[in-house]
C-alpha positions, 0 to 999 in steps of 0.5 A: 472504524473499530478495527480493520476487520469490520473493514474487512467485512464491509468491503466483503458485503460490498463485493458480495451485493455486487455494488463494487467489482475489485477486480480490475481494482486489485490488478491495478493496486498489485501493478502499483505496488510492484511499481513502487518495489521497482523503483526501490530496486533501482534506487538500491541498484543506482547506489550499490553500482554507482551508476546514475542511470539507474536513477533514469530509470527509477524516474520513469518508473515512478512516472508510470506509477503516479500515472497508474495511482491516478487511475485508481485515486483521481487527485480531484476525488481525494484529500490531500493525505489519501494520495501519500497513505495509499502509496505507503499502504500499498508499498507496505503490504507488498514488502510484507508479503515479501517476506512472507515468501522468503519466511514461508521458503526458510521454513518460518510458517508461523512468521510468514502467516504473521507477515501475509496477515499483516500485509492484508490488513494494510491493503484492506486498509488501502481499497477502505480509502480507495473506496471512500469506505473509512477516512485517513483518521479512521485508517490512522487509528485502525493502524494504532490500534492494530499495532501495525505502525506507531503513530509518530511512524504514520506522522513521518510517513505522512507529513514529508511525502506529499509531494508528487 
């Protein structure tokens, strides 16, 4: 893969010749995602007020969001490392649209068309994994070269977070 447009591209003409159908896949990954988002706020929540049983609810919340990562990447069907990665894909390009949006009401437009560019790259990097159309060694160097992430980033996140 040489870079994330020719992903990019070829999950465009996968969609436009009707051998994959995104849309359930896209609801779903977006619910992950605003899973993943949950269980940080009642991480941050559970720290700021004290309370532990935030950290209750934190467990559930990430219970249903394994249960919902399953639907999209059945462990049978996928390497070790694609479960992690496409977690932290997905974690990622919903953070970075996130501060699109807060850019984008500050004024910032080119910062937050910077922020909803980069937050697109990474989940179509997510659906090329999800759909077997790159590898996590094609995903880590489309992220190097893109710039996107270090690779001693993509080491961290990938080699300590397996584990679910």
């Amino acid at each position: 893969m040489k870079n994330i447009n020719e992903l990019i591209k070829k999950i465009e003409i996968e969609k436009k010749n009707g051998e994959i159908d995104l849309s359930s896949d896209e609801d779903l990954s977006i619910a992950v995602m605003n899973l993943v988002s949950l269980e940080e706020h009642l991480y941050f929540t559970a720290k700021r007020t004290s309370n532990d049983s935030y950290f209750d609810l934190l467990g559930e919340a990430r219970e249903i969001r394994k249960e919902m990562m399953r639907k999209l990447l059945p462990k049978e069907k996928y390497e070790g490392e694609t479960w992690c990665a496409t977690k932290h894909l997905l974690a990622s390009s919903m953070r970075l649209y996130e501060v699109g949006t807060k850019c984008t009401a500050s004024g910032k437009k080119e910062d937050a068309k910077d922020m909803y560019d980069t937050s697109f790259k990474l989940y179509n990097l997510f659906m090329g994994l999800r759909l077997k159309l790159i590898s996590i060694s094609e995903a880590k160097e489309t992220l190097r070269e893109e710039k996107l992430m270090s690779l001693s980033d993509i080491i961290n996140k990938l080699s300590n977070c397996c584990d679910e």
